[in-house]
N, C-alpha and C positions, 0 to 999 in steps of 0.2 A: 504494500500500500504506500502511496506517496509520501513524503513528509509534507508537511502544510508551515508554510511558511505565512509567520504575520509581518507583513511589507508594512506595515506601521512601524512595525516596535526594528524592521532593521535601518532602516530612514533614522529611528533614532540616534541608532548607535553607531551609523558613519557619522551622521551630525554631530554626535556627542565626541567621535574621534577628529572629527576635522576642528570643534573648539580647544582641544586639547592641544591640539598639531599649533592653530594660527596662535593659543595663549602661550603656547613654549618656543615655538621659534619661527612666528611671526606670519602674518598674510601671504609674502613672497615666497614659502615654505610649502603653500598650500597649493597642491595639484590632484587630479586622482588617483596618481600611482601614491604619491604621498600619503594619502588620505588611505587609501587600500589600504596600503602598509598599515600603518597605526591604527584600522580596524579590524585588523589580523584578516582581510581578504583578499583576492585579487582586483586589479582593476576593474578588471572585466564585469565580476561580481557587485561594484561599485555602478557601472554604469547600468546595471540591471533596475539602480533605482534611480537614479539620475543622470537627466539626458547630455548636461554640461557642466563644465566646472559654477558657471553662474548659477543655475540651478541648484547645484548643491550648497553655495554661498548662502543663496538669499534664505534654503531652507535652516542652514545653521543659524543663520543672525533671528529666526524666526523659533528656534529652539532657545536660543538665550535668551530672549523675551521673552518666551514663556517659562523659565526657570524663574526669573526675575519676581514673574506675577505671583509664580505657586509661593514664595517666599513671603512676598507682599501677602497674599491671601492670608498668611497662617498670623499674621499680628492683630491681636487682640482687640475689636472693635471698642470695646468698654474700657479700654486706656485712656487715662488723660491723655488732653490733645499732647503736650510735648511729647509725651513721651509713645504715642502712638506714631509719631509724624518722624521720629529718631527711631524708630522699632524698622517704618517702612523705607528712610534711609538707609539705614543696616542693611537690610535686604539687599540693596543696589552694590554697594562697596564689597572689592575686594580684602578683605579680612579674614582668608581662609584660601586652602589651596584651588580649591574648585573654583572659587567665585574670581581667585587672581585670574587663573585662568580665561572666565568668560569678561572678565573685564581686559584684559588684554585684545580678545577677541573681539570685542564689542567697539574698542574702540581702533582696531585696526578695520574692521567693519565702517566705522565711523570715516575713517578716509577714504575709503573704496568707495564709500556712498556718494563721493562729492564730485565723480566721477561718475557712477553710477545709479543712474535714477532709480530701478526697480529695486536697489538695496535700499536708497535712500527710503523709498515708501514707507517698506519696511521697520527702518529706522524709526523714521515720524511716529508711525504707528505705537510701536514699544514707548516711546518718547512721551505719547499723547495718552497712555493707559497711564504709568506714573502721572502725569498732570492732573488728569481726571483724578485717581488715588487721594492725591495729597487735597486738591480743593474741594475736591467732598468734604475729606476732613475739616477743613479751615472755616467752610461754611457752613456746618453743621455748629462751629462751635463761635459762630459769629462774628468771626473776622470781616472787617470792612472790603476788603478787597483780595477773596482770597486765590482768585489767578494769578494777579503780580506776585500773590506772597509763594505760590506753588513754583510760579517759575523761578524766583528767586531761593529756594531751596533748592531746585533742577540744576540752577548754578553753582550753588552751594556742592550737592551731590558731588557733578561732576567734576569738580577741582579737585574736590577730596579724592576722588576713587583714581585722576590721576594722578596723583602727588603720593597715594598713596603705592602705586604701581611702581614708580620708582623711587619710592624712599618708604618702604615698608615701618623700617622698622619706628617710626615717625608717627603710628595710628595714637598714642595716645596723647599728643599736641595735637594733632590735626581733628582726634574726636573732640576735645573741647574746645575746638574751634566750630564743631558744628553745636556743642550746647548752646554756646555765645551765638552761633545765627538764629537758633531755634527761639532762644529768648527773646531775639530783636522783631523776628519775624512772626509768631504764632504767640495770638492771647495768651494771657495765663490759665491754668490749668493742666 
């Protein structure tokens, strides 16, 4: 009898080889034979599930967006605002080996985008789920304005998660540098 293969769950796990390949040694690194490799398959086997190298890009950056979310997802609704709104930043920031990883990725992602529109969508997209996240938050807890204050933590985020990529060891300067935005930006509570 055949084996039954679930084309879902293997889509994942080239995806999840190829964020591993672009977080350790970069987007230029990444091709399908590459990618094969560090999914323990052949090429050939690779292209069984995607039809281009683009393809397989836009489906990884779409896999680390949805890691992002599951993360976001699991923070606590019934937090006070700061410290739900610092829970869902956490989630974003590299502060562990996986997550360096797809922040590496994410944002080598982020320069291919600028060149390439259907990653950029992509991008937006992941981009615009965090927005929405955090101004939920902000307006739920009656913040006057709380778009500018969501993309202003978006900025916040992003500095940190780069700064923290390369200067790791620097996470606990750089977290109390997000308490200090979080107070300036989000009511109390």
């Amino acid at each position: 009898m055949p084996r039954t293969v679930d084309r879902s769950e293997q889509r994942r796990q080239i995806g999840a080889a190829l964020l591993r390949l672009a977080g350790e040694e970069g987007l230029d690194q990444v091709s399908v034979r590459t990618v094969a490799a560090a999914s323990g398959r052949s090429p050939g086997a690779v292209q069984k599930y995607f039809r281009s190298k683009e393809e397989l890009l836009l489906f990884a950056s779409e896999l680390a967006g949805e890691r992002i979310e599951r993360r976001m997802g699991t923070v606590d609704p019934a937090l006070p605002l700061r410290s739900a709104l610092r829970e869902l930043i956490l989630a974003t920031l590299p502060l562990d080996q996986e997550r360096r990883a797809e922040a590496a990725a994410q944002l080598a992602f982020a320069v291919h985008a600028a060149h390439h529109p259907r990653l950029a969508e992509v991008r937006q997209r992941v981009d615009q789920a965090l927005r929405d996240a955090l101004t939920h938050r902000l307006a739920d807890a009656g913040s006057p304005l709380p778009g500018p204050a969501a993309d202003a933590l978006i900025a916040v985020s992003d500095g940190l998660a780069l700064r923290l990529l390369y200067s790791p060891d620097e996470a606990p300067p750089l977290l109390a540098a997000l308490d200090r935005a979080l107070e300036a930006l989000a009511p109390a509570g």
